[in-house]
C-alpha positions as CSV (number, residue, x, y, z in Angstrom):
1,X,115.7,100.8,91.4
2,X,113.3,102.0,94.1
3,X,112.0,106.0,93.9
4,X,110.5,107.9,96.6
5,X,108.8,110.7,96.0
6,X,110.0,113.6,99.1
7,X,107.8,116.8,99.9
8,X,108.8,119.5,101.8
9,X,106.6,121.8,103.2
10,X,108.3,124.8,104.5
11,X,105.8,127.3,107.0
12,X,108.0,130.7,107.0
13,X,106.3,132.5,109.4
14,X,106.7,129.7,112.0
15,X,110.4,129.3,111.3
16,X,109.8,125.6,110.2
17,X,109.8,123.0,107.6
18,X,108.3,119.0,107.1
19,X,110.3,116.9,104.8
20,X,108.1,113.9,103.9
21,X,109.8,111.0,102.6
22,X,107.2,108.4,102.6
23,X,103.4,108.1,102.6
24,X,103.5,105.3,105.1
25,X,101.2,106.3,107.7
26,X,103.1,107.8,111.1
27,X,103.0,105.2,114.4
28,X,104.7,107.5,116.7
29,X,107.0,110.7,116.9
30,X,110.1,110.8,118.5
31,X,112.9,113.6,119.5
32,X,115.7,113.6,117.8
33,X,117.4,117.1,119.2
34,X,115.5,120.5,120.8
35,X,114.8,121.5,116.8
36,X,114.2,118.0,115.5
37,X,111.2,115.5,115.1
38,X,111.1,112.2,113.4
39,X,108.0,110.5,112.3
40,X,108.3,106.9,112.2
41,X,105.9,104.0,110.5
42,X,105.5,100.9,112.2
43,X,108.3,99.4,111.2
44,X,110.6,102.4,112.4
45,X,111.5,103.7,109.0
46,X,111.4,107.0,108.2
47,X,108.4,108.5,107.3
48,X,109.1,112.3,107.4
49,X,111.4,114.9,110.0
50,X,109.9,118.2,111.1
51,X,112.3,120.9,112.0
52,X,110.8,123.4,114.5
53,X,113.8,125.8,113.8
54,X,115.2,126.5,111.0
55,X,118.1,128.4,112.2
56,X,119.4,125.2,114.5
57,X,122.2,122.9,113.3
58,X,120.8,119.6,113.0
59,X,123.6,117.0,113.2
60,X,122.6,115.0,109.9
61,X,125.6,112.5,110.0
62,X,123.7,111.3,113.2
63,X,120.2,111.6,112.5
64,X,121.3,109.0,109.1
65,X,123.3,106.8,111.6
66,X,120.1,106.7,114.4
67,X,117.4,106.4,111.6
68,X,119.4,104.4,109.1
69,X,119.1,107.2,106.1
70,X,120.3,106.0,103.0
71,X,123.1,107.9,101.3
72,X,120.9,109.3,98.0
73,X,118.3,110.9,100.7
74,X,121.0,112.1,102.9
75,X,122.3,113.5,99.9
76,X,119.0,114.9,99.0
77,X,118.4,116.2,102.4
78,X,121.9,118.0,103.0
79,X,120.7,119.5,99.4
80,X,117.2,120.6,101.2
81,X,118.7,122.0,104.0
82,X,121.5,124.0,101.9
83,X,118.3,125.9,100.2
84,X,116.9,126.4,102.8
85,X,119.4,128.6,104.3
86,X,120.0,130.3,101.7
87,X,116.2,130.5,101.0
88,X,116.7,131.8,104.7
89,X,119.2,134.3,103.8
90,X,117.6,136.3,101.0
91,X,113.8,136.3,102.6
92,X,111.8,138.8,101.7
93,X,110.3,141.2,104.9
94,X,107.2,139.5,104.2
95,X,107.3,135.8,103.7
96,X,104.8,133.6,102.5
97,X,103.1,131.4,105.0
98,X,103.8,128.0,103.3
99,X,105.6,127.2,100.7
100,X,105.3,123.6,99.3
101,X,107.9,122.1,97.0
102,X,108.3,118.6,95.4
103,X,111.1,116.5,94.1
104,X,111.5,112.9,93.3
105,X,115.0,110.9,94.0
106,X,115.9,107.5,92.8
107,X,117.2,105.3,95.6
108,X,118.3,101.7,94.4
């Protein structure tokens, strides 16, 4: 069984996040939707998705299906992104600039 460790990087102030899921270095950047970025390796895997918005609605059913996401880091990632708004949703006025946090998921 395979882990990988994910980072998220969340800048408040900005209004966006970086969810690294590998440390396979990134060959290009493509556009998923208006609020979404995905860093590929060579290989087109995955290496890490930057949200420029946190408020969008990022279609994550599609953005598995188009990048080929497996089901433990979906699960992960729907996890992230449910924190994240309610991270969102009980801010303080004055919120820290970035805010890293860590977490390690067993794919297999």
């Amino acid at each position: 069984m395979g882990r990988h460790s994910i980072s998220l990087s969340i800048d408040e102030a900005a209004g966006a996040a970086y969810l690294k899921l590998s440390e396979e270095p990134v060959a290009r950047t493509v556009q998923f939707d208006d609020a979404t970025l995905v860093d590929l390796d060579r290989y087109d895997m995955v290496v890490g998705f930057e949200c420029l918005d946190l408020n969008a609605d990022v279609d994550l059913d599609a953005l598995a299906k188009q990048y080929h996401i497996e089901a433990k880091v979906l699960t992960f990632i729907r996890s992230v992104a449910d924190s994240i708004d309610r991270r969102r949703t009980t801010a303080s006025a004055s919120p820290t600039s970035v805010t890293p946090e860590y977490g390690t998921i067993a794919v297999g």
